[in-house]
N, C-alpha and C positions, 0 to 999 in steps of 0.2 A: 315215767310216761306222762301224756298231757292229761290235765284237769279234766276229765269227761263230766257234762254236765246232767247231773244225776236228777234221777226220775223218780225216783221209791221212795219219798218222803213218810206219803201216810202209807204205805204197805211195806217199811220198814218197823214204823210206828202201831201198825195193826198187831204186826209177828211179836211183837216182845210185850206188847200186855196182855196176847193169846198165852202169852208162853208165861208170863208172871201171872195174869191171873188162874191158873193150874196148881198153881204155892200159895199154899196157909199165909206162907212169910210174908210174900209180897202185894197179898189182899191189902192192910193200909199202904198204900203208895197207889194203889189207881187212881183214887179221886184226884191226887198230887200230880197222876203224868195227866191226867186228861183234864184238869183245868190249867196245869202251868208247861208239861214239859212237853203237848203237842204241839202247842204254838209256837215251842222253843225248835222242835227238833229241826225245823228246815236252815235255822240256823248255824244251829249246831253243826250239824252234814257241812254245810260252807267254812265255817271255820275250822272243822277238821281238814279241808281239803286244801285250805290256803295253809295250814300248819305241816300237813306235807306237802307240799310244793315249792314253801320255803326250807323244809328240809334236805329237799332234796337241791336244793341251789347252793342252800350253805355246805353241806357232804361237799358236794361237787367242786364247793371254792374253795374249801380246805385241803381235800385230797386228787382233785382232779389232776389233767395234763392240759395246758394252754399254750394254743401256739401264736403269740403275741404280735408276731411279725406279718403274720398271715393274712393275705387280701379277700382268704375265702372267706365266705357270707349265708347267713339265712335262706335269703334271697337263691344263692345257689345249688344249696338243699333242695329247697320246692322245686326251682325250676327241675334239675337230676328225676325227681319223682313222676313229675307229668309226663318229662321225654320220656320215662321208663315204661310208662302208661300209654302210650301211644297218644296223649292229647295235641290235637294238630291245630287247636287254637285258644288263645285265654281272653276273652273280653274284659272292657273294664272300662271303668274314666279315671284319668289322671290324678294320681294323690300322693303324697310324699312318704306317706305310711307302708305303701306297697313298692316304690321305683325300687328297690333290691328287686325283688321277685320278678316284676317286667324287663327290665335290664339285662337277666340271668335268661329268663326264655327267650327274648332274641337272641342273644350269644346260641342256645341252643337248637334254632331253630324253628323254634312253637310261634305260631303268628303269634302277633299283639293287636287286638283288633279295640279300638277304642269308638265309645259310643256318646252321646249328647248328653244321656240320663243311665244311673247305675240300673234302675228297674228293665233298661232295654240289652244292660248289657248280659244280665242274667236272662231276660229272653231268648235274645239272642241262642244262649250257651242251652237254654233247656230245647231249643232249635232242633243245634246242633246232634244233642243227645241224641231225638226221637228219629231225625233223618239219616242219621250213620249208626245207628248202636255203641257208640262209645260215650264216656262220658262226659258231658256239655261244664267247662268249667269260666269263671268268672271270678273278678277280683277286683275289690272296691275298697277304699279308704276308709279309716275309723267314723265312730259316729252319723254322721250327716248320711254319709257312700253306704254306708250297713243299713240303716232302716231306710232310704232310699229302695234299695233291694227287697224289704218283706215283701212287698207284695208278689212279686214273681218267684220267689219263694215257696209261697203258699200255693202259688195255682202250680209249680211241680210237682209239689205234695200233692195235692188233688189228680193231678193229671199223672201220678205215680212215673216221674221220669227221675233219672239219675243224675244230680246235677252237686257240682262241688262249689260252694260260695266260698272265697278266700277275702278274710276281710283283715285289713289293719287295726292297730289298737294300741293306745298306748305302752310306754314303756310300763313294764312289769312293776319299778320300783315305785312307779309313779300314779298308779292306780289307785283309785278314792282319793290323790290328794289335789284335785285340781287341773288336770293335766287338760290340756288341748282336744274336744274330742273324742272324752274320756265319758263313756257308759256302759252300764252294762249289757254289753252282746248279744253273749249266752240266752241269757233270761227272754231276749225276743226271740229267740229260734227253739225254746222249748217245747212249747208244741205244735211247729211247723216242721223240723227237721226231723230224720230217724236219727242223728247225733250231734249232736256240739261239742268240739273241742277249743280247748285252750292251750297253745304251748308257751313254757317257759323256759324251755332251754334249747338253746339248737339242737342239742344230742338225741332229744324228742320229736326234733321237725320231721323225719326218716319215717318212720316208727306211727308216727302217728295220723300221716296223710295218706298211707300206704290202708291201715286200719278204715281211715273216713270213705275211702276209695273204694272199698272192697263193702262197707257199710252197704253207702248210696248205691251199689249194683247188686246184692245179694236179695234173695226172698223178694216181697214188694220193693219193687225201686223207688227211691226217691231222694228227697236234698240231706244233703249236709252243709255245716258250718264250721269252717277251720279259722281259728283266728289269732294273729302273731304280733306279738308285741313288736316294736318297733326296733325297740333294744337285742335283736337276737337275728334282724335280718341283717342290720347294718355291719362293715368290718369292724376288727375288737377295736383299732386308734380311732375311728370313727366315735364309739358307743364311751370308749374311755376319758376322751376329751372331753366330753360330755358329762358326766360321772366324779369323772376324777381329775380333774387339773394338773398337769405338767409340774411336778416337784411340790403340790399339796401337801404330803405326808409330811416333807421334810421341813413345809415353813410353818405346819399346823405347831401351835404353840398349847393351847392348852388341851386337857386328856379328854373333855369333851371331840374338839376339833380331830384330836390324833384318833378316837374312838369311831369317828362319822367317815375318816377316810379308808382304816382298815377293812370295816363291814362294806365301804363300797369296793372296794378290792376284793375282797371274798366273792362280794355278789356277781362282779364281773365275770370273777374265773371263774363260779358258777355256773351260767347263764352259756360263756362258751367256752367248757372244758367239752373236749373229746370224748367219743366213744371212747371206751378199751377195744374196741376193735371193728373193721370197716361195718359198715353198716350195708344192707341188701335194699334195692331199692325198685327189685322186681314184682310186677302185681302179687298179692293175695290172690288165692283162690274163690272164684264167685260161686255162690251156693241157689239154687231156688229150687223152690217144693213140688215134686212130679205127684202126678195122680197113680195111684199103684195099679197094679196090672188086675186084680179081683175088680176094682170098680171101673175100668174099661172092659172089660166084659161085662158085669153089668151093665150097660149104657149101652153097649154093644146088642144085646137082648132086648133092649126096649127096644130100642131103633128097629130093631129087626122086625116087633110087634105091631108098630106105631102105622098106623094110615097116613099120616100127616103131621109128620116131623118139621120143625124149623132151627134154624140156630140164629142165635143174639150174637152177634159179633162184636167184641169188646176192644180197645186200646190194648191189653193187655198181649193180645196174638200177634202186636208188631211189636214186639221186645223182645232185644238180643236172648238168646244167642240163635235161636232158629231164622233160619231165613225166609222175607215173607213170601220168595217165590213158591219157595216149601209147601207153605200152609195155602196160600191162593192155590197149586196143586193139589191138595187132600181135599178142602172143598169142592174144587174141580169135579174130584172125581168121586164125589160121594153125589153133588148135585141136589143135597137138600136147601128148599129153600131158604135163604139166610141173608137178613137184616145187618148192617153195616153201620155202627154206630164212630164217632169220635176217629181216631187214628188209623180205624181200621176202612174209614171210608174208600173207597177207591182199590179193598184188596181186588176185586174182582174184574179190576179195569171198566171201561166205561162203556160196556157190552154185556155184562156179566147176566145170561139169559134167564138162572133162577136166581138173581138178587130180586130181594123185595127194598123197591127203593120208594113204593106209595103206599101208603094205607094199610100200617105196620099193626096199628091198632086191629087190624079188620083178618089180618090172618091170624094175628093172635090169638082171637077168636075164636075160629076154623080151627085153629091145630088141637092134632090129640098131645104134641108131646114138643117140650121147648128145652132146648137146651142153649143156657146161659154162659158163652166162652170168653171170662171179661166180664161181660155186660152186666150192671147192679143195676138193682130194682131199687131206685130212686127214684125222686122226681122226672127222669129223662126216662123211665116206665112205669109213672102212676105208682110208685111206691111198690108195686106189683099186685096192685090192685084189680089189672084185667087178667090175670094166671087165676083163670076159678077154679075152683075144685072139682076134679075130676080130670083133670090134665095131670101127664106125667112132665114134672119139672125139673131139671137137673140141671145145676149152677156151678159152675169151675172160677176158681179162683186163687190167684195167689195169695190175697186175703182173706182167710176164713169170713173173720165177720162180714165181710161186703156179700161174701156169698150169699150169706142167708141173712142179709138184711132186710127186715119186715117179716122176715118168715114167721110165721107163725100170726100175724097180725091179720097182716091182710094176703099172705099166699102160703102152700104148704108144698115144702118142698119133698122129692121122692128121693136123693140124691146129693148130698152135698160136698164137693171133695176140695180140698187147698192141693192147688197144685196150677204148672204152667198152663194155659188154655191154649196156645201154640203146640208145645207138648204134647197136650191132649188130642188135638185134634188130629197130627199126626200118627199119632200111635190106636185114633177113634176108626181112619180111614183105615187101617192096616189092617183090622182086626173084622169091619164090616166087607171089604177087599174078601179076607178069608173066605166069607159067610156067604159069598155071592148076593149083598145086598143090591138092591135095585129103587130107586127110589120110584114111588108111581107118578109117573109122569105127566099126568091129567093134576095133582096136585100144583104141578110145577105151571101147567098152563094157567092157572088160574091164578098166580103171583103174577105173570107175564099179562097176563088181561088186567088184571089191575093195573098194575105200571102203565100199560098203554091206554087206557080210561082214562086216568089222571093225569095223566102229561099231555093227553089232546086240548083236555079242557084248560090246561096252564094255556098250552101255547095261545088255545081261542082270545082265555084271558089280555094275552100280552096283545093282543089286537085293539084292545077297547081305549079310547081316547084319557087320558086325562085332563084335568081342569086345565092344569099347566106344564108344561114342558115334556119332559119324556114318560111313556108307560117305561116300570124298572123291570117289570117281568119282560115285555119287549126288548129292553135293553142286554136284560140277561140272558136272553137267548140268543139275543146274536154277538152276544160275548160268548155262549157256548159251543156255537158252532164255527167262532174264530180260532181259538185257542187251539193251539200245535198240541200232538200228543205228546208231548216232553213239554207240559206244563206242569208246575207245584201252584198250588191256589191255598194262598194264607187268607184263614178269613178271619175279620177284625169289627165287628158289630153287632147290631141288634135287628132293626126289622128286615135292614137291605141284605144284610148278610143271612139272616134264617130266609128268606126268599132265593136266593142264593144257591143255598143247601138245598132247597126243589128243586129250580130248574136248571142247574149246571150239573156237572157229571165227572169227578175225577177221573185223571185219564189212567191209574194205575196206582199199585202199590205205595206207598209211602210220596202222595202226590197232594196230601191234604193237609194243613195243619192249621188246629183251632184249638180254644183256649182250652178245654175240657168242662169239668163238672164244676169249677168255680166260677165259670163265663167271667171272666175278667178282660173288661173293655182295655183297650190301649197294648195286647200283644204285639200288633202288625209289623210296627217298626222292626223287632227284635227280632222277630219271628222270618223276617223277609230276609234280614240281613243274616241271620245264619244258616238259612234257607240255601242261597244263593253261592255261598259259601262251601257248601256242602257239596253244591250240584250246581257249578260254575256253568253248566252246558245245557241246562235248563228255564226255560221262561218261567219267571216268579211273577205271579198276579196277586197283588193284594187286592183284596178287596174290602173295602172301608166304608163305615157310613162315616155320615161328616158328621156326626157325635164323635165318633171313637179315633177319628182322624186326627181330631185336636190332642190326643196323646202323645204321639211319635211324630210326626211333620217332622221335625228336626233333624230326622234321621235322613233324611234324606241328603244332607250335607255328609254321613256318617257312605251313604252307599255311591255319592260320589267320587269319597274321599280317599276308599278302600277297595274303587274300580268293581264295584258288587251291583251292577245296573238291573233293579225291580220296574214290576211296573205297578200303577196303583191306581187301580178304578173307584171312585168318592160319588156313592151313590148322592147325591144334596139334594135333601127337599124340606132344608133350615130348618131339621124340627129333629126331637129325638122321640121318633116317631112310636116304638117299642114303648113306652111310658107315657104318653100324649094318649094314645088311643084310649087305653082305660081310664088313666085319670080323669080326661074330658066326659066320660061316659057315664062314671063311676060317680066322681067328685065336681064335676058340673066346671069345671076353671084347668085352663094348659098352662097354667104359672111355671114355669121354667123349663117349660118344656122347647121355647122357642129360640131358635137359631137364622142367623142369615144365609139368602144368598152368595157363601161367600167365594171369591176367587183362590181357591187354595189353587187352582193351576201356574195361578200368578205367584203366589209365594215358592214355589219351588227352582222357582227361577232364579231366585236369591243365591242357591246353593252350586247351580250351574245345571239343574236339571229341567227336563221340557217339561211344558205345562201346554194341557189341550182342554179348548171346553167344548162340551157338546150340548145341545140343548134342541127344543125341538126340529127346528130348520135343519139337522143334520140328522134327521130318524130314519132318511132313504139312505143314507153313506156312514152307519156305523159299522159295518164292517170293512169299510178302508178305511176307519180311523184307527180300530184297533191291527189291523196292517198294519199299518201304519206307526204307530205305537210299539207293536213287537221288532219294527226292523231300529228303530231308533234305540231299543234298547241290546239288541243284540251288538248294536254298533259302539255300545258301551255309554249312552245316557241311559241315567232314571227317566222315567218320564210319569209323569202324575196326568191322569182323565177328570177332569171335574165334569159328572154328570148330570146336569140340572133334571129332577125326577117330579114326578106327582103324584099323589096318592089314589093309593086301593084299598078294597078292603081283602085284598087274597089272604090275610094273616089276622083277619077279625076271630078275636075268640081264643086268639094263642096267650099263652102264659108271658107274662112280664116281672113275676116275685113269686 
């Protein structure tokens, strides 16, 4: 099997001087491991692992079956696996370390969707994941194409989506000597992924993507990393040419020479002898943790107690395998009020009468009892610092620790269960269903009086002049009351886009998508394009400040290219405003906070996409531009909005670190 990149260094290291220090015998030898052999042991673990890896290549070249003649490839393994998986697209950019593998999924059918930058092409793929429930996959060349990718890596991992990164890598044999390209991997995805793998023999490729596959969706979802030498996608004349020279053995003359051709002939047959027998290349079974039936009744009982119940709604309740019409239904019909945070924005479509969509702080408040579905008390709830004591709190999670993280610090939980929050909630409504719960409805009016307080005094807002060019709250609303309800809205920013989040309104289910709990600028491009992909029949609106726009622009040639037409609203008001405001106020100087007026409408033109500016003289007719705008793209342009804006202070006082 492949190299799995191991985790238990020191709690391998812990267990065996627990275990020696328990023997008389082994008391002199502590001082010995824990000044020389702890430093050693991560070592050590690595050299055991390349000493079977290599064992296992040489067995295999010694006694294996090689079919010499044969044009199948690496390359045609992986692709077999993702058809088998149902993956209906692989992103990637161009690199020679991976053509087996793309090659092999167009023969199969899997689009090839190729992108400008590897970071968008893993966006893209972790897109795809959240808006279809299947798993979002990507594939990038050795080196360069790999860490290109951490980053969006890491905000899957935060954003807990299912996402398969297939990277190149050098030849097996050629590893630490120089090769092209040639780093170590693994070691950057150690603690961004739930696994990394290493294969080195085809007969592993099967076997081992099938494992990463079943990883990235079981329990908390999130990335992996599979990574294939070079030497193992390629056909065997291909890789042998290469290796081993056409009649080498028989001109090598001295025992050195004749020594250096055999062990590459081993290594060959090695690397690709055959299974003993076909290999299965149907999914794994996906596992995740249910809340058991004693603590939904319990929870069940409080609710029943509680005068003024709420629930946190988490990312977590739009992950497969429940459907989120399902769970938008159990809410439905429970009707407690409930907060809408990350993925789950928009479960309750853009009417939802007890969403609490204003001044989340201030019911938090009010309520006697909060239950947490998903949602972590982190910084995005004060740590959970407003849960005071004397509220009953009950937090669902697939991750234990996120459940009750700060507990005990700063909130005390009555409740805590690992289990799916979708799940949950399903099996919460069934059970208060029984019990003829009724939520009191005078609680719910006063979610609804808040929301319509705050959203008067926005829209008031969006009336008031700015110094220059457009009000963005102005703008925003009449971008909210342009947008078709079979809109998806990717948001890509900092002050325009949390502006954004108030006064716009997703129009349904799985209709939002943002970066998550890493806020990581520059999603948009990736995000729109596998967006759009997903939901070919739907208007994509990014929405961009011209800080985070400078990341992706490029893609734009990417959604030409691939007949994938977004649209892309670039709040501009030259400045990276989210960071500006406090610095200037704080630190007395806007040192690099500033940007220009720039025509990013114009640069998309380059690509073959429309570019529109709007600026004050167009503040009576932005709703026929964005008309305007939607028919251009449904007719198959991109088309990019550059919105010349002005400042407010609607966002004085918001977090920026």
């Amino acid at each position: 099997m492949a190299d799995h990149q191991e985790q238990c260094t020191f709690a391998a290291a812990d267990s065996f001087l627990s275990t020696a220090g328990s023997s008389y015998f082994f008391y002199p030898f502590l001082v010995v491991l824990s000044l020389a052999g702890w430093c050693m042991m991560n070592s050590a673990i690595q050299r055991f692992a390349s000493v079977k890896k290599w064992a296992k290549i040489g067995y295999a070249g010694l006694f294996g079956k090689v079919s010499k003649e044969s044009t199948k490839h690496g390359g045609d393994l992986v692709a077999s696996v993702l058809k088998s998986h149902g993956v209906p697209y692989v992103f990637c950019l161009s690199g020679g370390h991976i053509s087996p593998i793309l090659t092999s999924c167009e023969k199969l059918g899997i689009r090839i969707v190729d992108t400008r930058h590897e970071v968008n092409a893993v966006f893209a793929a972790d897109a795809v994941s959240r808006l279809s429930g299947k798993i979002g996959v990507a594939a990038v060349t050795a080196g360069p194409g790999v860490t290109n990718a951490v980053t969006a890596m890491k905000n899957a991992q935060m954003a807990q989506s299912p996402v398969l990164l297939i990277g190149g890598s050098a030849a097996t044999a050629l590893k630490g000597r120089g090769a092209l390209q040639d780093i170590d991997q693994l070691s950057l995805f150690s603690t961004i992924c739930k696994a990394s793998y290493s294969v080195s023999r085809m007969q592993d490729i099967i076997p081992t993507l099938r494992q990463a596959l079943q990883a990235a969706q079981s329990g908390t979802p999130g990335p992996v990393f599979v990574e294939f030498p070079l030497d193992i996608l390629y056909p065997f004349k291909v890789v042998s040419e290469t290796f081993v020279k056409p009649d080498a053995t028989k001109k090598a003359r001295s025992i050195a020479a004749k020594a250096e051709q055999y062990f590459s002939n081993v290594y060959l047959n090695g690397i690709f002898a055959q299974p003993a027998e076909e290999q299965d290349v149907s999914p794994l079974p996906v596992t995740r943790p249910t809340v058991s039936d004693a603590d939904i009744s319990t929870v069940a009982e409080l609710v029943m107690k509680s005068k003024k119940p709420m629930v946190l709604v988490g990312s977590q309740c739009t992950l497969a395998p429940n459907p989120v019409g399902a769970v938008r239904s159990a809410l439905e019909a429970m009707r407690i009020p409930s907060s809408l945070s990350g993925m789950a924005r928009g479960l309750l479509g853009r009417h939802g009468d007890f969403q609490i969509r204003q001044n989340r702080k201030e019911a938090i408040k009010d309520s006697d009892m909060i239950i947490l579905c998903g949602a972590v008390p982190d910084f995005r709830l004060n740590y959970g610092r407003d849960f005071r004591r004397g509220k009953t709190i009950v937090s669902i999670n697939r991750d234990k620790a996120l459940a009750s993280l700060n507990s005990g610090l700063f909130w005390k939980p009555t409740l805590v269960a690992e289990g799916d929050p979708a799940d949950f909630l399903l099996r919460l409504q069934k059970k208060l269903g029984q019990s003829g719960f009724a939520v009191d409805e005078e609680w719910v009016k006063t979610a609804q009086n808040r929301n319509k307080t705050a959203e008067d005094k926005n829209k008031l807002r969006g009336e008031e002049p700015t110094d220059v060019h457009l009000n963005p709250i102005k703008l925003l609303h009449e971008l909210e009351e342009s947008m078709d309800d079979n809109s998806i809205m990717v948001a890509d920013g900092g002050d325009f886009v949390a502006t954004a989040a108030y006064v716009t309104r997703p129009r349904g289910p799985l209709m939002w998508l943002d970066p998550g709990p890493f806020g990581t600028l520059g999603v948009g491009g990736g995000f729109a394009l596998g967006a759009k992909l997903v939901r070919p029949d739907a208007d994509i609106w990014l929405i961009w400040g011209d800080g985070s726009a400078g990341y992706s622009l490029m893609e734009f040639d990417s959604f030409q290219r691939h007949k994938t037409p977004v649209i892309a609203l670039v709040g501009n008001d030259a400045c990276w405003s989210q960071i500006h405001r406090d610095q200037v106020e704080i630190l007395g100087s806007g040192i690099s906070c500033m940007l220009e007026y720039s025509d990013y409408d114009k640069a998309v033109t380059a690509f073959g996409a429309r570019g529109i500016k709007l600026t004050r003289k167009d503040q009576v007719g932005l709703k026929d531009a964005f008309k305007d705008a939607i028919k251009s793209s449904r007719q198959g342009q991109s088309v990019l909005i550059n919105a010349l804006i002005g400042k407010t202070d609607f966002r004085k006082g918001s977090i920026s670190v």
